[in-house]
C-alpha positions, 0 to 999 in steps of 0.5 A: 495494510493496503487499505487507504482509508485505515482508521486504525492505522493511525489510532494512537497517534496525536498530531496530525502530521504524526497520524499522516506519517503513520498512515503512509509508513502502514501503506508503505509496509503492506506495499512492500510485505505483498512483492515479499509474498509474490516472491515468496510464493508465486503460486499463490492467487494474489488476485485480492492484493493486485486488486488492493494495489491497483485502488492505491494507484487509482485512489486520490488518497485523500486520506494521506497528506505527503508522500502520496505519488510515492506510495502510488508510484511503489503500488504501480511498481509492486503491481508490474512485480506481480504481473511480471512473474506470472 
């Protein structure tokens, strides 16, 4: 769910504007599932997330065509999240 190139996140939509839509909401969610597992579990090695955020936040996401500093922006913060409660 954190990776920006996912083919299958937008697999079985049609237009295009449906399949960037689907690609940033799949981004969106796993953005959003991975500051409810910090929260929920603080103890565990989150290292493979922060690493996945921090490829969102570097990425050019070229792959998205709306909304990229929105998604890049809730990496960096979801990340800070993380970072914070260690």
């Amino acid at each position: 769910m954190l990776q920006t190139d996912n083919p299958l996140a937008a697999k079985d939509e049609r237009g295009e504007r449906d399949k960037d839509n689907k690609r940033v909401i799949v981004l969106r969610n796993g953005i959003q599932t991975t500051v409810i597992l910090a929260q929920k579990n603080p103890t565990a090695d989150l290292a493979p997330l922060q690493e996945a955020l921090q490829k969102i936040i570097d990425s050019d996401l070229a792959a998205i065509k709306t909304d990229r500093s929105k998604l890049q922006i809730a990496a960096k913060e979801a990340l800070r999240m993380m970072k914070k409660q260690k």
